[in-house]
LUMGU-509209 format. One line per 4 residues: number of its first residue (from 1); their letters; for each residue y, z, x of C-alpha. Coordinates in nm, 3 decimals, m for minus. Last residue first. Layout:
<pts>
NUM = A = Y Z X ~ ...
</pts>
This chain:
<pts>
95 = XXXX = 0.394 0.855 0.544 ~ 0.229 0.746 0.258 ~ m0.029 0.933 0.140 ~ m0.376 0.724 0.069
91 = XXXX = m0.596 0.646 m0.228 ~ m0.909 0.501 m0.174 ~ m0.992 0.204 m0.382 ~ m1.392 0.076 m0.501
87 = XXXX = m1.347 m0.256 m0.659 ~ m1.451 m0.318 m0.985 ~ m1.143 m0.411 m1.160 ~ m0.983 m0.069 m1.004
83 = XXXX = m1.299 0.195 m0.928 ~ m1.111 0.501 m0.725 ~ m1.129 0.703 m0.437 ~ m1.008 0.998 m0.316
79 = XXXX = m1.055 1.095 0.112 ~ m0.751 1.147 0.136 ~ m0.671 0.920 0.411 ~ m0.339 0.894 0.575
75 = XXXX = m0.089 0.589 0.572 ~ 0.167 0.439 0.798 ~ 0.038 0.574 1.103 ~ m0.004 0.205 1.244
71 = XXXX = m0.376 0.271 1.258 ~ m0.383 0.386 0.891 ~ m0.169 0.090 0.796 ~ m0.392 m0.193 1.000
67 = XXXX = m0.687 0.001 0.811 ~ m0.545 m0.049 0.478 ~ m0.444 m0.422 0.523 ~ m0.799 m0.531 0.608
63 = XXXX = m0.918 m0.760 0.247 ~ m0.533 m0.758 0.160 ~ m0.619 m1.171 0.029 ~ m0.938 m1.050 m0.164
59 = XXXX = m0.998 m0.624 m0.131 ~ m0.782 m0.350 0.032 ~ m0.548 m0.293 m0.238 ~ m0.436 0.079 m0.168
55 = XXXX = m0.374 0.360 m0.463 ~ m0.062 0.526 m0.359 ~ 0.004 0.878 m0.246 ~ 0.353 1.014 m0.176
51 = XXXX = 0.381 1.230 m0.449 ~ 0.028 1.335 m0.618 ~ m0.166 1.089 m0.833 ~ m0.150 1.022 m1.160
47 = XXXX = m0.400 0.744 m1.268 ~ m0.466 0.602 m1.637 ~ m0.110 0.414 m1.576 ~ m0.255 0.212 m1.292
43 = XXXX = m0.012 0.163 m1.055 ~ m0.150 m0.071 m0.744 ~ m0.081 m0.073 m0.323 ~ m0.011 m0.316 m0.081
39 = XXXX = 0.170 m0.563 m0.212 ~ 0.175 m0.876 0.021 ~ 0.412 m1.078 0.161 ~ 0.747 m0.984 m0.010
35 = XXXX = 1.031 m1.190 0.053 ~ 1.323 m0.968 0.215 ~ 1.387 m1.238 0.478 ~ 1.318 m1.080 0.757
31 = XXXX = 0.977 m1.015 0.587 ~ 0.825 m0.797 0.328 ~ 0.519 m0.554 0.283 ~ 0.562 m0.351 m0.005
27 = XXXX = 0.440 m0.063 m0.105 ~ 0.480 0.030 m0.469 ~ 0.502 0.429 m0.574 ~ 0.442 0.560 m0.918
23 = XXXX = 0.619 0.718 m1.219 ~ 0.567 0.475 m1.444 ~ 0.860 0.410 m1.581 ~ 1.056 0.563 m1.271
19 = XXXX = 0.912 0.297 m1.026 ~ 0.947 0.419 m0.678 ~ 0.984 0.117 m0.404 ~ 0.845 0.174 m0.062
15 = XXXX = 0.914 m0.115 0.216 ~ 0.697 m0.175 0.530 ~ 0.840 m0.421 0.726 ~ 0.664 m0.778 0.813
11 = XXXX = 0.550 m0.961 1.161 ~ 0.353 m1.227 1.048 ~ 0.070 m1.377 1.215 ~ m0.185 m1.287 0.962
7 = XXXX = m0.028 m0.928 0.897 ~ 0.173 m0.769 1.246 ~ 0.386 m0.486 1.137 ~ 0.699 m0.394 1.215
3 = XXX = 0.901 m0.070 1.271 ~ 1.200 m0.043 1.064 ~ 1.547 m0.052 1.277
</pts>
């Protein structure tokens, strides 16, 4: 059974989805349900990152979601950052 995370009084799974097209990683988190609460990460094309990392949304509605995954050990820090629709993004690995 998947752990579960607790997002604005939900308590949703953590789901990774590879994209061939593009070549990226999507994280997903969804609920009992499979409907999908909140996408955690973006896939730029002008980005390649290394396996396992994703770039993480952590600004309007996931404004928090990247430190609730770092606590959670569901992410890691690298310490890479990057300017998405002027936002400033860190890129994590996925664990």
């Amino acid at each position: 059974m998947a752990r579960k995370i607790k997002w604005q009084g939900e308590k949703l799974r953590l789901v990774k989805r590879h994209f061939v097209n593009i070549g990226g990683m999507t994280v997903l988190l969804i609920d009992e349900t499979n409907f999908p609460h909140l996408i955690v990460s973006l896939n730029p094309k002008n980005y390649i990152l290394e396996p396992n990392e994703i770039i993480v949304k952590d600004f309007g509605d996931n404004h928090g979601i990247k430190d609730v995954l770092i606590s959670e050990k569901y992410l890691i820090p690298t310490g890479k950052w990057v300017e998405i629709k002027n936002e400033l993004c860190e890129i994590c690995k996925v664990l």
